[in-house]
C-alpha positions in Angstrom: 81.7 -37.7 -74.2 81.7 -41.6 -75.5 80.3 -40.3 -78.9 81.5 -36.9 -80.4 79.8 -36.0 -83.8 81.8 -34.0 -86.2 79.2 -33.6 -88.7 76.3 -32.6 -86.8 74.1 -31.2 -89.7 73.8 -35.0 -90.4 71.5 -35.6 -87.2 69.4 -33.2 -88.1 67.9 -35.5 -91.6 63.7 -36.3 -90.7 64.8 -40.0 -91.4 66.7 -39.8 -87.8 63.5 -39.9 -86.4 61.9 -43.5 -87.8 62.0 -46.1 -84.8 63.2 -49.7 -86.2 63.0 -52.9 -84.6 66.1 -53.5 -83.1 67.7 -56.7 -81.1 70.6 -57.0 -78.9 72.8 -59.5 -78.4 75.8 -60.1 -77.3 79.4 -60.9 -79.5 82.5 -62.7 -78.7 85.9 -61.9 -80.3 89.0 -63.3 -78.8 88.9 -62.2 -75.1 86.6 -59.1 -76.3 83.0 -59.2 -75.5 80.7 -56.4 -77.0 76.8 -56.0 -76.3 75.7 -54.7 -79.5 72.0 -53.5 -80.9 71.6 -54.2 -84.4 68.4 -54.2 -86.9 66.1 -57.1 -86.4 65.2 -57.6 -89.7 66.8 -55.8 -92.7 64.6 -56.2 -95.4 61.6 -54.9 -92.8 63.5 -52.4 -92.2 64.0 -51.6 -96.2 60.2 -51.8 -96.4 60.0 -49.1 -93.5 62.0 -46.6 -94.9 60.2 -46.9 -98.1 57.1 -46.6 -96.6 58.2 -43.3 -95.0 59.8 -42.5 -97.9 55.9 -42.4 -99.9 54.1 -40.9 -96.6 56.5 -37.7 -97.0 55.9 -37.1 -100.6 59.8 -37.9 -100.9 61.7 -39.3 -104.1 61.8 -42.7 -103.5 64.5 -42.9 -105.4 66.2 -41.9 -102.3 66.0 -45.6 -100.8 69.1 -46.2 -102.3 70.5 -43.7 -100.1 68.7 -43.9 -97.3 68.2 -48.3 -97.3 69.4 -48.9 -93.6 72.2 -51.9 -94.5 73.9 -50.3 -92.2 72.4 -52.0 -89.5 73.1 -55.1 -89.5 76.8 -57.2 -88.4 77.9 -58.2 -91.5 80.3 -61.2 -92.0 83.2 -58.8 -93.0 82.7 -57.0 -90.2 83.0 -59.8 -87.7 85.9 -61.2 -89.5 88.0 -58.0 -89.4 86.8 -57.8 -85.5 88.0 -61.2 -85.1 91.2 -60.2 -86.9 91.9 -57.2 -84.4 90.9 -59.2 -81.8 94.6 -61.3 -82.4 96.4 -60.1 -79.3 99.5 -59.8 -81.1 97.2 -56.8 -82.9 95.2 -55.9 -80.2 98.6 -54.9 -78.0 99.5 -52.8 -80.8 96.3 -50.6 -80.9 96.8 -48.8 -77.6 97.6 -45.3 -78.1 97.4 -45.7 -81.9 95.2 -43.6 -84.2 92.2 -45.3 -86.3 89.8 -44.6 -88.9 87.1 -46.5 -90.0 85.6 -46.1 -93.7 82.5 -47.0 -94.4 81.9 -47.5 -90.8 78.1 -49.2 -90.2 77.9 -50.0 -86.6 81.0 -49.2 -86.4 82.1 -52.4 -84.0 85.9 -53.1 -85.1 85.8 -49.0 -83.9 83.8 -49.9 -80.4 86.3 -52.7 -80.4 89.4 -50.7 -81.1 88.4 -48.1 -78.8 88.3 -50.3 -75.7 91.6 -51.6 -76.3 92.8 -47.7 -75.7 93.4 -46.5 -80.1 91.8 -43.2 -80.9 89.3 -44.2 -83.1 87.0 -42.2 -86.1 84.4 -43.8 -87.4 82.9 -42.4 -91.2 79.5 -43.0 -92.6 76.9 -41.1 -94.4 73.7 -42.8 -93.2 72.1 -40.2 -91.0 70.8 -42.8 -88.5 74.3 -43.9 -87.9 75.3 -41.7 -85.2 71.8 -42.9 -83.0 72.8 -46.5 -83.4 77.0 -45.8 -82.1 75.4 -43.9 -79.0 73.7 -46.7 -78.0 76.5 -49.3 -78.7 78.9 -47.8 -77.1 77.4 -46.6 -74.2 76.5 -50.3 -73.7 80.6 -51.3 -73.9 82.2 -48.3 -71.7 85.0 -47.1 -71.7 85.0 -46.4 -75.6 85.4 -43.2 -77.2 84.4 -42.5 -80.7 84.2 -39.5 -82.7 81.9 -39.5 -86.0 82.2 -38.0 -89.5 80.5 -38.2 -92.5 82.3 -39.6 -95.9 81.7 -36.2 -97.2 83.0 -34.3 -94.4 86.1 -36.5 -94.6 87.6 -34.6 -97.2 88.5 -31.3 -95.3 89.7 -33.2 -92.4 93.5 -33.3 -92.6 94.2 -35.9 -89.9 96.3 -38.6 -91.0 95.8 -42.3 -88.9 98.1 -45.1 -88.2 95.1 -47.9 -89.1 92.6 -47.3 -91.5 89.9 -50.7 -91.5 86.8 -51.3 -93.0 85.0 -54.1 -94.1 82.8 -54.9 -97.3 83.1 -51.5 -98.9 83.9 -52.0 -102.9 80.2 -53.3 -103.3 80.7 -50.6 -106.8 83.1 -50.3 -109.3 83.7 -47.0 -109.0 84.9 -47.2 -105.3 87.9 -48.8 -106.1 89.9 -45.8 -107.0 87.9 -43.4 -104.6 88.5 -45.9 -101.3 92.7 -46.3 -102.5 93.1 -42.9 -103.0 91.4 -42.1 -99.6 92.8 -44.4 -97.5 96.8 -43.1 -99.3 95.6 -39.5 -98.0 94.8 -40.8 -94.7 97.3 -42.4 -93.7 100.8 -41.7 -92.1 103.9 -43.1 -93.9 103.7 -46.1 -91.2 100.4 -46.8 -91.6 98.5 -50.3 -91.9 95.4 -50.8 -93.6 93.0 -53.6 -93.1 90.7 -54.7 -95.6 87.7 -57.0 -94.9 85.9 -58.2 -98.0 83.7 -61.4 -99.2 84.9 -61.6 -102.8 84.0 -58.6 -104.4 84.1 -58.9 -108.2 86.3 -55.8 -107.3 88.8 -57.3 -105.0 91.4 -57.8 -107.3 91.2 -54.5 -109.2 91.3 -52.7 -106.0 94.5 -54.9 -104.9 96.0 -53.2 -107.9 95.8 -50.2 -107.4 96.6 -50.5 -103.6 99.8 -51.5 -105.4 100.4 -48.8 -107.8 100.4 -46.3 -104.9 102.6 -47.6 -103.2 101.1 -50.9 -101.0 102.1 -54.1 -100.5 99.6 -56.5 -99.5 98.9 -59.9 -97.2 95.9 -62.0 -97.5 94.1 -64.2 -94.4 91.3 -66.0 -95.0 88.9 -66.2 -92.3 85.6 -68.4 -91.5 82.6 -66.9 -89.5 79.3 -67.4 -88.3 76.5 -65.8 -90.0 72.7 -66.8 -89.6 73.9 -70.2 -89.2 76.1 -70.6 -91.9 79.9 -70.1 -92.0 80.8 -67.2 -94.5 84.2 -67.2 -95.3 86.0 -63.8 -95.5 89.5 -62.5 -97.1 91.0 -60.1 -94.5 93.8 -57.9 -97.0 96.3 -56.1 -94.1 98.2 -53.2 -96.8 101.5 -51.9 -95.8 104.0 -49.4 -98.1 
């Protein structure tokens, strides 16, 4: 089964059913090459949600919750792809255990996966699960198994990587995401942060560091609706 869903009361959510407009192209990293299906446009999508939203007599206060940013590749998300992508990294996946907070499309987990790591990806957009079907049935042989940020919690499993990329969009998520990622993972473990200058960045490198983390920084340059966005990629090791 390329996709196994842990939290399957999250499919069952009426937003599941809205159709966006989707593209597919595909994306290069190193010697990796991944056909992905992404939103078309974000903000049309926004509005369609919203629109639902209204026609189902729902709190559209919801759309905060529910706005599909999910679908898009970000530029943290490409550079942290192009950052496993190093073979010198990508070697060192194989066999290994990943998580991936946050997870969106999930493609550093499609990516992972193909190089042979164990991958989990967690979101809590319900659509999220639809979109990873298609993705990675279109880049086979990938596994992934799915779980939502809330489910997390009872899951005991600890990893030997834990990624993500442009998650401390809050303040509050600083503490939350480095005390998660210290429950998750083994005494070995390496995290790897993708981020575009959060205002939050260097509180959150601060508190990597009172737990426990030492940190390295890369900085990274990618292509993003033709511009080049560049990206710090943070790898944490105790």
């Amino acid at each position: 089964m390329p996709l196994e869903v842990l939290s399957k009361a999250i499919e069952d959510h009426p937003i599941t059913g809205i159709e966006y407009e989707t593209v597919t192209r595909t994306s290069i990293f190193g010697e990796q090459k991944l056909k992905l299906t992404a939103l078309a446009n974000v903000e049309a999508s926004i509005d369609h949600v919203f629109n639902w939203l209204q026609s189902k007599n729902r709190d559209a206060a919801e759309i905060e919750k529910l706005a599909p940013y999910f679908g898009i590749i970000w530029p943290s998300a490409t550079a942290l792809c192009s950052y496993l992508a190093q073979p010198k990294v990508l070697q060192n996946l194989a066999g290994k255990s990943v998580v991936e907070l946050g997870c969106g499309l999930a493609i550093p987990s499609i990516l992972c996966s193909k190089s042979g790591a164990r991958c989990t990806a967690v979101d809590s957009h319900p659509s999220v699960p639809r979109f990873l079907r298609t993705n990675i049935a279109m880049n086979e042989p990938a596994h992934v198994r799915f779980v939502t940020s809330e489910d997390l919690e009872f899951h005991t499993e600890n990893y030997d990587y834990i990624i993500a990329s442009d998650v401390l969009y809050e303040r509050a998520l600083v503490e939350i995401i480095a005390d998660m990622v210290t429950r998750l993972a083994k005494p070995s473990a390496t995290f790897v942060l993708a981020d575009p200058g959060r205002p939050y960045i260097q509180q959150f490198v601060h508190a990597m560091s009172h737990l426990g983390w030492k940190d390295s920084i890369e900085p990274w340059s990618v292509p993003h609706e033709g511009e080049i966005k560049d990206i710090f990629v943070i790898v944490f090791r105790r």
